[in-house]
C-alpha positions as YAML, in Angstrom:
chain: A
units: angstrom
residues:
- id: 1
  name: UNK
  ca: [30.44, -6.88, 30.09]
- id: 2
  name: UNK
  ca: [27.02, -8.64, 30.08]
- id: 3
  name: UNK
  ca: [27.55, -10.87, 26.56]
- id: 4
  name: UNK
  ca: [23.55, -11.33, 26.92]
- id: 5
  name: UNK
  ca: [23.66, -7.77, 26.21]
- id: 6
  name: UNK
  ca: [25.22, -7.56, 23.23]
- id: 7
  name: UNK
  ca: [23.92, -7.03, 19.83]
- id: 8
  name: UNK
  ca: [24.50, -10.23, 18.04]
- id: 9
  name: UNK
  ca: [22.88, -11.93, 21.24]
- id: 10
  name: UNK
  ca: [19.87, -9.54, 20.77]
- id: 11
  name: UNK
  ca: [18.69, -9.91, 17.24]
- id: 12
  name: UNK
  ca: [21.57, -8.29, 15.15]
- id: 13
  name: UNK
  ca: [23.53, -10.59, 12.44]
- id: 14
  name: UNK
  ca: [26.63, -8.92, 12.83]
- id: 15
  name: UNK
  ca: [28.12, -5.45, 14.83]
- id: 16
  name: UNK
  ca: [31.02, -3.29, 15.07]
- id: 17
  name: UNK
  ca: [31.99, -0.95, 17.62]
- id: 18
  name: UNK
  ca: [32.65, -0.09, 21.20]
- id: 19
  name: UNK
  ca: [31.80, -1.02, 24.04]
- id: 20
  name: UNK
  ca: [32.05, 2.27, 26.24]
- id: 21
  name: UNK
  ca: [30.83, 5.69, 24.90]
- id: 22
  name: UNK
  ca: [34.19, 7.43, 23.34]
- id: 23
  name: UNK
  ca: [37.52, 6.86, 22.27]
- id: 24
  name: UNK
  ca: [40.37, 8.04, 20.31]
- id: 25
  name: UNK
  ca: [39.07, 8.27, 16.67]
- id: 26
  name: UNK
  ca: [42.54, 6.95, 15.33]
- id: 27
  name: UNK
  ca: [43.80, 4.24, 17.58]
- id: 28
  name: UNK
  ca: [40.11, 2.98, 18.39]
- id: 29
  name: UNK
  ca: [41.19, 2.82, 22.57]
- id: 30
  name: UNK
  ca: [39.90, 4.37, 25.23]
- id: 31
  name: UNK
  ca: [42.52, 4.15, 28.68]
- id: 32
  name: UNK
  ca: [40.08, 5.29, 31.88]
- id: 33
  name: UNK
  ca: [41.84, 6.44, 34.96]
- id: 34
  name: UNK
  ca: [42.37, 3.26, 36.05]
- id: 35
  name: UNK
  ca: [44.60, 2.71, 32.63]
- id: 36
  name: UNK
  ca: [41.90, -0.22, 31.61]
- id: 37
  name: UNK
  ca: [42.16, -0.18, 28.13]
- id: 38
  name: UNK
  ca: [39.07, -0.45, 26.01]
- id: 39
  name: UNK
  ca: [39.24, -1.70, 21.91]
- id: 40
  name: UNK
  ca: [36.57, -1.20, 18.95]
- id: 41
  name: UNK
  ca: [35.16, -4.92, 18.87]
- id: 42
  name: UNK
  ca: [33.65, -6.80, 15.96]
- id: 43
  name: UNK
  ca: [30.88, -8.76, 17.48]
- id: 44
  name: UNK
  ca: [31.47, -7.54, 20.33]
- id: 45
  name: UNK
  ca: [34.44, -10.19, 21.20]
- id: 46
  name: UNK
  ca: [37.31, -9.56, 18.75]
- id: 47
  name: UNK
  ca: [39.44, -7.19, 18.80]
- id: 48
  name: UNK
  ca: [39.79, -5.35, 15.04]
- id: 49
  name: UNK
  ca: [43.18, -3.75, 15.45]
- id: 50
  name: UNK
  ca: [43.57, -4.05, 11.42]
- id: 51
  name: UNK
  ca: [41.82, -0.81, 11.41]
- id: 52
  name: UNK
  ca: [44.16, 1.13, 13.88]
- id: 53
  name: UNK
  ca: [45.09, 4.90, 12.33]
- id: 54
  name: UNK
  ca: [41.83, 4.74, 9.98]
- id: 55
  name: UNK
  ca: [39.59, 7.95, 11.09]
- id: 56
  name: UNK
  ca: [36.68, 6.18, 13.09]
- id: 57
  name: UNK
  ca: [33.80, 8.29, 11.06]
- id: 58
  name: UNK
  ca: [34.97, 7.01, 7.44]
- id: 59
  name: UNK
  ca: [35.70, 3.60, 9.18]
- id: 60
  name: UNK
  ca: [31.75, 3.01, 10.44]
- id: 61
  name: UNK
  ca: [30.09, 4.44, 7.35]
- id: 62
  name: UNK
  ca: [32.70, 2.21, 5.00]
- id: 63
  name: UNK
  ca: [31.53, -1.18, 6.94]
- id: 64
  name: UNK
  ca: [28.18, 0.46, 7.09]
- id: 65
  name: UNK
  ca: [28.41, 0.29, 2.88]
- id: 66
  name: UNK
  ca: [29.79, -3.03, 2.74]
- id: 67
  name: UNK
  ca: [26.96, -4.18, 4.93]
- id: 68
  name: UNK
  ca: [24.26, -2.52, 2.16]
- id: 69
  name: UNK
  ca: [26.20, -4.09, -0.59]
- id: 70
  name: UNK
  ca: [26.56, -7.42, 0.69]
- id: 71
  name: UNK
  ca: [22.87, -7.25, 0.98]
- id: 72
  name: UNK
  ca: [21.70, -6.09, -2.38]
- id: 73
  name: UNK
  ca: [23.98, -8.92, -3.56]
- id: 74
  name: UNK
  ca: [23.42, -12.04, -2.15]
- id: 75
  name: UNK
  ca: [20.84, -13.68, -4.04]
- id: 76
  name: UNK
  ca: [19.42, -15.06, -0.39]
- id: 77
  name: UNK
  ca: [18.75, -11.54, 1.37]
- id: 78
  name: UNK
  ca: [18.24, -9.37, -1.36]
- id: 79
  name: UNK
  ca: [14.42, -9.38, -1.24]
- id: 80
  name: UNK
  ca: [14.63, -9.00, 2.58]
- id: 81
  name: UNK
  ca: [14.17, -6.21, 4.78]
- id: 82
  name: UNK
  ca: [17.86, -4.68, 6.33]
- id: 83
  name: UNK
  ca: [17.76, -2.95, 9.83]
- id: 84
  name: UNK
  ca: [21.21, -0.98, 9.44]
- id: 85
  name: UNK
  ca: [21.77, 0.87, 13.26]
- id: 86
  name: UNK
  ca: [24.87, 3.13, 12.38]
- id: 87
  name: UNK
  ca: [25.65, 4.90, 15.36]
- id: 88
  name: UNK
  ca: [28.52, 6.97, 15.26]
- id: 89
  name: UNK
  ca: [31.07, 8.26, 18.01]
- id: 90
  name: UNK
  ca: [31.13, 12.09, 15.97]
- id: 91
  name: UNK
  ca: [30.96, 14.26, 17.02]
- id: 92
  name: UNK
  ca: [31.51, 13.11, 20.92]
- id: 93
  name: UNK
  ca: [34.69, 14.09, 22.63]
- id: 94
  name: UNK
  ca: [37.47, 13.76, 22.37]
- id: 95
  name: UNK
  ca: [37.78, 16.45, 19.86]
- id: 96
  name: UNK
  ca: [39.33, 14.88, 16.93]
- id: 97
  name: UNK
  ca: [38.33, 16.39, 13.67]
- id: 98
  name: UNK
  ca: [40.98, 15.12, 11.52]
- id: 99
  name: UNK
  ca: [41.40, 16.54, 7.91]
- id: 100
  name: UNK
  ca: [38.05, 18.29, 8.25]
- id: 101
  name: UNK
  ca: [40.02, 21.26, 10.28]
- id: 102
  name: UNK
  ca: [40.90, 22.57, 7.70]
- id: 103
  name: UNK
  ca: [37.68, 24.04, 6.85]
- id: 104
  name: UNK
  ca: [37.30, 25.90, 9.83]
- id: 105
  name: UNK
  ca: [40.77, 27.33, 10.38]
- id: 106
  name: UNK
  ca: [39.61, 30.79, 9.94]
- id: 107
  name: UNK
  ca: [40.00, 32.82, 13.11]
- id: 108
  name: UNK
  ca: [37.36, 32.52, 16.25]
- id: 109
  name: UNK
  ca: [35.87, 35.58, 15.04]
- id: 110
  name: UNK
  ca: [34.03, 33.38, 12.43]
- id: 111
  name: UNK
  ca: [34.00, 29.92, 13.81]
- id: 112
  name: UNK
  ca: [34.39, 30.62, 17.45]
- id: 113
  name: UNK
  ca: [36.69, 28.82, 19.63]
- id: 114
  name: UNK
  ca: [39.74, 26.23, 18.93]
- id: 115
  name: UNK
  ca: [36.89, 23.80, 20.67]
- id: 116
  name: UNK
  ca: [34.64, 25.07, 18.35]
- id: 117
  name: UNK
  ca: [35.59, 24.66, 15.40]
- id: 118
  name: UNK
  ca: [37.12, 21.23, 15.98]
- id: 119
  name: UNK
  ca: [33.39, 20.16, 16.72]
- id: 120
  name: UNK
  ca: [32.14, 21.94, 13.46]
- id: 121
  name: UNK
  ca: [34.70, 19.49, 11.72]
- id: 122
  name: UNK
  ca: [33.54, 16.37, 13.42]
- id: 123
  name: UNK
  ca: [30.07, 17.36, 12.17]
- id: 124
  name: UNK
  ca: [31.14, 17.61, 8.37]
- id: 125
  name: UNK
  ca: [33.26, 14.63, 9.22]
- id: 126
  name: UNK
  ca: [29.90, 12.99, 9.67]
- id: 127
  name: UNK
  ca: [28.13, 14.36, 7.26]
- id: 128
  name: UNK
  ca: [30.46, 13.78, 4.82]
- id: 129
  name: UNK
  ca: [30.42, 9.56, 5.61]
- id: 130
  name: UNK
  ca: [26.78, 10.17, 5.56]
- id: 131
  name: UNK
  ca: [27.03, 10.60, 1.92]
- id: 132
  name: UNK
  ca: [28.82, 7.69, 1.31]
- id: 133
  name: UNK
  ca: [26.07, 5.45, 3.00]
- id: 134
  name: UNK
  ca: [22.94, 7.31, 0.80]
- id: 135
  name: UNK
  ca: [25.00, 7.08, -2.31]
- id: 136
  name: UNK
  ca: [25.18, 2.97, -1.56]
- id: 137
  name: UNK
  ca: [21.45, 2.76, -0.85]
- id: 138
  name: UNK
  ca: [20.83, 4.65, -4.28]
- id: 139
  name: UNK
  ca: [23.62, 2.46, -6.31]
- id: 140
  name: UNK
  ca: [22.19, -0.29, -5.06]
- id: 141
  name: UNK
  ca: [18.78, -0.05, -5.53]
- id: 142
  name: UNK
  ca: [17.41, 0.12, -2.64]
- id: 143
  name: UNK
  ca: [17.01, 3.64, -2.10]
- id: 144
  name: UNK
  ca: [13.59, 4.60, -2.81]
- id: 145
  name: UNK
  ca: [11.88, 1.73, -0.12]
- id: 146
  name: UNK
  ca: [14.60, 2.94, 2.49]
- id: 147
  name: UNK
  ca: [13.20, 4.55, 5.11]
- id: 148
  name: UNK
  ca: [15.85, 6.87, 7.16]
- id: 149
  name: UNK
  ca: [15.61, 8.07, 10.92]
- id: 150
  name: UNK
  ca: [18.40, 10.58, 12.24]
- id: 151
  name: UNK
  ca: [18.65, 11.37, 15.70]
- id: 152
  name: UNK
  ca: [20.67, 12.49, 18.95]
- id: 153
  name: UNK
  ca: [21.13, 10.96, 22.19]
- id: 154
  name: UNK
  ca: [21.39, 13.84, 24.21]
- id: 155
  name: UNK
  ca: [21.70, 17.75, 23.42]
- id: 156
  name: UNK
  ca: [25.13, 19.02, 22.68]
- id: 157
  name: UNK
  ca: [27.71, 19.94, 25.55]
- id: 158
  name: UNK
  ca: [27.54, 23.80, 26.25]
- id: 159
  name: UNK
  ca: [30.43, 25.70, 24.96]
- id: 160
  name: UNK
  ca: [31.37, 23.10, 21.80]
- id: 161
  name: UNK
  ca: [27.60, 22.79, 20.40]
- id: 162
  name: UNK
  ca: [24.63, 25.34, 20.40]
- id: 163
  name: UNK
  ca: [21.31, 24.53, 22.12]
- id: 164
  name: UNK
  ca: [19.83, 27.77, 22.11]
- id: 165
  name: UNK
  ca: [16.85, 28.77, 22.73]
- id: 166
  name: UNK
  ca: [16.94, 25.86, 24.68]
- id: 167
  name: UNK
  ca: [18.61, 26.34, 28.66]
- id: 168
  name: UNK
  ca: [21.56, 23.64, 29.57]
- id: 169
  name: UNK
  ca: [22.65, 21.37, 27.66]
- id: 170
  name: UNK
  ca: [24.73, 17.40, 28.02]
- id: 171
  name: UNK
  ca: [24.62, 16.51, 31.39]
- id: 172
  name: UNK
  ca: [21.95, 18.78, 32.86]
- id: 173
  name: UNK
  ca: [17.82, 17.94, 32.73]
- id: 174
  name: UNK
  ca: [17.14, 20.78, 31.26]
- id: 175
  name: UNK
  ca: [15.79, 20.53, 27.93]
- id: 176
  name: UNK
  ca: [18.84, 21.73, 26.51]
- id: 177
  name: UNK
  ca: [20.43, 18.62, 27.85]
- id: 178
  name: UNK
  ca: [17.62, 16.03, 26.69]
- id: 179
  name: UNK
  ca: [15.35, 17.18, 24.19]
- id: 180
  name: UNK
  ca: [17.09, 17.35, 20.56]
- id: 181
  name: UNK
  ca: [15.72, 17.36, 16.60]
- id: 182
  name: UNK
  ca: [15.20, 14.16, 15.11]
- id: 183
  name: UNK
  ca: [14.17, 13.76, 11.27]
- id: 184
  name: UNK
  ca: [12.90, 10.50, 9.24]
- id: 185
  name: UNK
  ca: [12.90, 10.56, 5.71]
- id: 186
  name: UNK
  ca: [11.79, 8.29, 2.93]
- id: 187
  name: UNK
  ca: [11.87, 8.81, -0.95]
- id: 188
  name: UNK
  ca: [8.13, 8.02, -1.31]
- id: 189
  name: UNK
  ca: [7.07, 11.01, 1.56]
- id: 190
  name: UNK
  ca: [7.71, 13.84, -0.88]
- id: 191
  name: UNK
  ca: [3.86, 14.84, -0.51]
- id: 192
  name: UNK
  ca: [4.66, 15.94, 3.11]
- id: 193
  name: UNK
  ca: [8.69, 17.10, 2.43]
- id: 194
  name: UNK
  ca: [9.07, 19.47, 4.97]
- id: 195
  name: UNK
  ca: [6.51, 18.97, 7.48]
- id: 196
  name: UNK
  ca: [7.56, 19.44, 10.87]
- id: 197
  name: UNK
  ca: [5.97, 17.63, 13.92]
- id: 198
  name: UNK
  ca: [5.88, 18.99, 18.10]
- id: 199
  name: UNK
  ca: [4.99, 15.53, 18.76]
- id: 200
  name: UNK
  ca: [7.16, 14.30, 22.09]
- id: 201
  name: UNK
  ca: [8.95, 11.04, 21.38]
- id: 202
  name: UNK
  ca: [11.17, 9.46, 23.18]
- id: 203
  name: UNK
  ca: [14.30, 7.38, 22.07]
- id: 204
  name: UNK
  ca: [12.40, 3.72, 23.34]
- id: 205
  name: UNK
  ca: [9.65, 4.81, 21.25]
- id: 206
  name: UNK
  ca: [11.51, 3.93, 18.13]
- id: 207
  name: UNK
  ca: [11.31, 0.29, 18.89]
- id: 208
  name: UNK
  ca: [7.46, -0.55, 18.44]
- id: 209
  name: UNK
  ca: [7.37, 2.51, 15.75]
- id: 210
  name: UNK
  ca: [9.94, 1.11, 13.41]
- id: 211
  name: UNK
  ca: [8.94, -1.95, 13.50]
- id: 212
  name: UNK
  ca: [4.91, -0.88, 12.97]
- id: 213
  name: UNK
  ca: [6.30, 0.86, 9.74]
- id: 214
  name: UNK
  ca: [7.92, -2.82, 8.77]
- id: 215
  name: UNK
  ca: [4.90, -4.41, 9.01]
- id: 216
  name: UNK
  ca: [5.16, -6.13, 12.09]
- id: 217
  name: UNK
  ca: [2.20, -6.70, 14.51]
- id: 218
  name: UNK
  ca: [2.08, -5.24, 18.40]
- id: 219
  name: UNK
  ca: [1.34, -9.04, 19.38]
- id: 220
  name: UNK
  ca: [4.53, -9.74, 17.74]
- id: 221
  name: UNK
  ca: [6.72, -7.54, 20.03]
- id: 222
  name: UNK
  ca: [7.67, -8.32, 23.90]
- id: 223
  name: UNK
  ca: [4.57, -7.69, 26.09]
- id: 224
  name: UNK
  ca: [6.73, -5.45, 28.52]
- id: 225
  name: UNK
  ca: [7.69, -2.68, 26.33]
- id: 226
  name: UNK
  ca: [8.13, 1.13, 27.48]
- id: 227
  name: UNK
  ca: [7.69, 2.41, 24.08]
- id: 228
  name: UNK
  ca: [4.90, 3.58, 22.16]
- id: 229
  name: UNK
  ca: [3.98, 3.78, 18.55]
- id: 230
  name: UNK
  ca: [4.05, 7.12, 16.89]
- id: 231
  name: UNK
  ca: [4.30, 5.57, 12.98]
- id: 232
  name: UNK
  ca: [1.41, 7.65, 12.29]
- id: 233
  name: UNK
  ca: [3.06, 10.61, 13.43]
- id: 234
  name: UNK
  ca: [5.57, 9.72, 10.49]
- id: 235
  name: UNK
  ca: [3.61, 9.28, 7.33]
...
């Protein structure tokens, strides 16, 4: 790869994760058809094999915590701001839900497909680590001047996820395939809990917009920036 390209040489402290776009949530490898194997990296460079056989969706949200409490208790970053980006592989193929099958073992008649319903437990899987990662922020005390974005990179593949009323779906240009439901929340928005926006953002519009809500001036951003601002479509 690139190593200009990689996090820790592009503003990030520290990262964990992959450097191609899925892998076996258990061994952490992905073997293309050329049988290159590719590893779960810390920084990018190391190979973290001391997490082989731990489920890859408790694994991220677990560093993700230790990250957040490392934070809120070192008397040298406490007072500064954190930019967490936890990005997970669920619920991308391959189709490994783990102990969260067991939830949806009831017949395709309620859940659908064997495909299915190993997708529904990748989301839970997710959602479920999720939890784990809001409970830190509120232990920790930084909850309430958090602010949390959620979002998609694509629109789910047709068959395992639902994109109706939308037509296609990954893969295709159809909006189906690239237009998906974001949310951002923070504790201090509960004036406007609920509201729902038909503003069209794009995924490099998250750059100048985060970092408008953190304070930070346009002048203090790269001059050749695709992005836009949409903070005020936030607040």
């Amino acid at each position: 790869c690139n190593r200009t390209m990689l996090p820790t040489e592009r503003g990030f402290d520290t990262s964990f994760g992959s450097l191609v776009g899925s892998f076996n949530y258990f061994s952490h490898v992905l073997r293309d058809a050329s049988k290159q194997s590719y590893k779960v990296m810390h920084n990018g460079t190391e190979p973290s094999d001391q997490y082989t056989n731990e489920y890859s969706t408790h694994l991220f949200s677990r560093l993700a915590v230790d990250v957040i409490h490392k934070h809120a208790e070192s008397a040298e970053s406490r007072d500064k701001p954190l930019f967490l980006s936890l990005f997970y592989n669920a619920p991308h193929s391959p189709i490994q839900p783990g102990v969260y099958r067991r939830f949806f073992a009831q017949s395709w008649r309620v859940y659908g497909s064997h495909r299915r319903r190993g997708y529904l437990g990748l989301v839970l899987g997710m959602d479920t680590a999720l939890k784990w990662v809001t409970d830190a922020l509120k232990n920790t005390g930084m909850w309430n001047n958090t602010l949390i974005v959620f979002s998609s990179d694509n629109g789910a593949y047709p068959g395992t996820g639902l994109n109706y009323p939308l037509r296609g779906g990954k893969g295709k240009y159809y909006e189906g395939g690239t237009r998906m439901a974001s949310f951002a929340y923070h504790p201090q928005w509960h004036n406007v809990s609920g509201y729902r926006s038909n503003a069209l953002i794009h995924i490099v519009d998250w750059l100048p917009t985060l970092a408008a809500v953190g304070g930070a001036r346009r002048s203090q951003l790269p001059r050749q920036l695709d992005g836009m601002d949409f903070s005020r479509v936030l607040k």
